[in-house]
GUKE-525420 format. One record per residue (C-alpha): x, z, y; residue number from 1; residue in three letters. Coordinates in steps of 0.05 Angstrom, whole numbers, padded with zeros to 5 digits. Last residue first. Example, Ala and Ser with C-alpha at 12.3 -4.5 7.8 and 13.67 -1.06 7.14 Angstrom:
# GUKE-525420
((00273, 00143, -00021), 2, 'SER');
((00246, 00156, -00090), 1, 'ALA');
***
This chain:
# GUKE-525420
((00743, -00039, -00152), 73, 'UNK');
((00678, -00047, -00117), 72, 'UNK');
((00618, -00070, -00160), 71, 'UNK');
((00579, -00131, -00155), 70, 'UNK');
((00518, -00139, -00212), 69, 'UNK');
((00462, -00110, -00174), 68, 'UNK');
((00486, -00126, -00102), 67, 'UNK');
((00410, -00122, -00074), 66, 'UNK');
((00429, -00158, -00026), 65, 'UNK');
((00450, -00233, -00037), 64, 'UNK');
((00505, -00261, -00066), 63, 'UNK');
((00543, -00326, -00049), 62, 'UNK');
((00591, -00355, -00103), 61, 'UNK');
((00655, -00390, -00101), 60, 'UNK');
((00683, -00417, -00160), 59, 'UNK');
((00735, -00428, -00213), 58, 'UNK');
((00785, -00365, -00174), 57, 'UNK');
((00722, -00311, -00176), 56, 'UNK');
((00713, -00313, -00100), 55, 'UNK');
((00660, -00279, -00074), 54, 'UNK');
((00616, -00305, -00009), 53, 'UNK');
((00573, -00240, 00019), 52, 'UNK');
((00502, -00242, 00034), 51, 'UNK');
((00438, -00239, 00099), 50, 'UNK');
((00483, -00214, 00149), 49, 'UNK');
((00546, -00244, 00139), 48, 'UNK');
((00609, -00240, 00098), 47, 'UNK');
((00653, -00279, 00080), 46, 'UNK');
((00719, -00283, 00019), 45, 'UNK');
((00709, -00223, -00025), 44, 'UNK');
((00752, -00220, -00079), 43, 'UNK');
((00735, -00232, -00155), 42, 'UNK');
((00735, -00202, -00227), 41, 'UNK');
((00681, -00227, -00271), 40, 'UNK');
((00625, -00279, -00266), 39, 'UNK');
((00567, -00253, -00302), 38, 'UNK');
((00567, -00165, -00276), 37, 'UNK');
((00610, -00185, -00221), 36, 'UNK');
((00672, -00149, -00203), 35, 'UNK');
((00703, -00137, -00136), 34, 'UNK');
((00765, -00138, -00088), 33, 'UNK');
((00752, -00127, -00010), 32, 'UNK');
((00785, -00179, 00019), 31, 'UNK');
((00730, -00193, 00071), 30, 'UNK');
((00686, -00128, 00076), 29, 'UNK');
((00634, -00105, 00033), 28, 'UNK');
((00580, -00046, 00055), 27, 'UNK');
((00528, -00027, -00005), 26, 'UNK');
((00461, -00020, 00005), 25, 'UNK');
((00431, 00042, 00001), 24, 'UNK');
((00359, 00040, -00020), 23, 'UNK');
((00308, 00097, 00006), 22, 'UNK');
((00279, 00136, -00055), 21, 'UNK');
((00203, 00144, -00048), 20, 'UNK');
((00172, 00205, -00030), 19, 'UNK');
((00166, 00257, -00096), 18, 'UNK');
((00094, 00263, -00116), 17, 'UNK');
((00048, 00326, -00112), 16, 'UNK');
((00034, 00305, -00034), 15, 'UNK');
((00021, 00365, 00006), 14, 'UNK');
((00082, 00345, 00047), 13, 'UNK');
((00042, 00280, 00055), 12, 'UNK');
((00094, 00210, 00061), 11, 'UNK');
((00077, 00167, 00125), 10, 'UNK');
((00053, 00100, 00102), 9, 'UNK');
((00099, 00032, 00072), 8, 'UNK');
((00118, -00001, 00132), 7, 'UNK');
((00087, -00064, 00138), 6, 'UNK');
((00054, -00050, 00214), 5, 'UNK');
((-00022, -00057, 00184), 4, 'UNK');
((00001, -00010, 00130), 3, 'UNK');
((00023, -00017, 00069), 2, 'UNK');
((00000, 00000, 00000), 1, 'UNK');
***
């Protein structure tokens, strides 16, 4: 349920369920080295607003937020 502003609505304190968990995205910088659940071990090579660019030496790949499958080494 949202409402009319698409925000999910204000959490109760009376509420018996927990409020929902926030997501923390994780923060990559260029160079940063980093492994990929499919494509392996790789180093950051961009990064903008909306993904990062990883280079895993065969190819270049652009991954979007949620970052799943990219860990930091």
């Amino acid at each position: 349920m949202t409402s009319s502003h698409g925000s999910r609505p204000k959490h109760l304190s009376s509420s018996p369920f927990a409020p929902p968990v926030e997501e923390v995205l994780e923060v990559f910088e260029v160079g940063d080295r980093v492994c990929h659940d499919l494509y392996g071990l790789g180093s950051v090579s961009a990064v903008d607003s909306h993904a990062v660019t990883v280079d895993f030496g065969a190819q270049s790949v652009r991954i979007k937020p949620p970052f799943a499958k990219l860990q930091h080494l």
